[in-house]
C-alpha positions in Angstrom: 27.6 -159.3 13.0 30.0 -162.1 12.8 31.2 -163.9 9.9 29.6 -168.1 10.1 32.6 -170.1 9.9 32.1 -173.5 7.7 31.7 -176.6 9.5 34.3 -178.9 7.1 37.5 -178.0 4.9 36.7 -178.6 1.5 38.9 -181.9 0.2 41.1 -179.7 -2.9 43.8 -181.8 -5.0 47.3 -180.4 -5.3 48.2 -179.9 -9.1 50.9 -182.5 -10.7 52.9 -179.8 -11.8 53.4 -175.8 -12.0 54.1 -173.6 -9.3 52.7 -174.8 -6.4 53.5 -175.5 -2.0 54.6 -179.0 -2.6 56.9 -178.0 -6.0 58.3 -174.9 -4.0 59.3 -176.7 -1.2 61.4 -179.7 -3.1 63.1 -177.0 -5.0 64.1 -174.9 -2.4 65.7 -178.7 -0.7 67.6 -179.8 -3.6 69.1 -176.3 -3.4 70.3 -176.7 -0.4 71.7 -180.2 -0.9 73.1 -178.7 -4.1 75.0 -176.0 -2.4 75.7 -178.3 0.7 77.8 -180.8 -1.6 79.5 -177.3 -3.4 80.8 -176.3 0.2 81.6 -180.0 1.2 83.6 -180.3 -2.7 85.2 -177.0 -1.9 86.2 -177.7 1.8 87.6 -181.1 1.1 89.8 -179.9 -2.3 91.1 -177.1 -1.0 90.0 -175.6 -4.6 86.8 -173.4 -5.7 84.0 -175.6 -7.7 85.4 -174.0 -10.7 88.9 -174.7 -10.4 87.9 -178.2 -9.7 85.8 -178.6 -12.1 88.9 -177.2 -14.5 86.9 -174.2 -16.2 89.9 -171.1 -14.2 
């Protein structure tokens, strides 16, 4: 016997904060702006990000 699928998806409200899709996503995009502008620092120097930023 099949399952009855519902008619409508229920209408559910994304938390403001904690570990959720939406907080997940933006986290994983300002890491990889982050380690875009590391690469971009780094290829335009000529010097790690450490050396840089004078901690070697």
């Amino acid at each position: 016997m099949a399952k009855p699928t519902p008619s409508t998806i229920p209408a559910v409200n994304q938390p403001k904060y904690g570990f959720h899709e939406y907080a997940e996503r933006l986290n994983g995009r300002a890491a990889m702006v982050g380690f875009a502008t590391i690469v971009a620092i780094e290829y335009f120097t000529g010097r790690g990000l450490l050396s840089w930023l004078g901690l070697t």
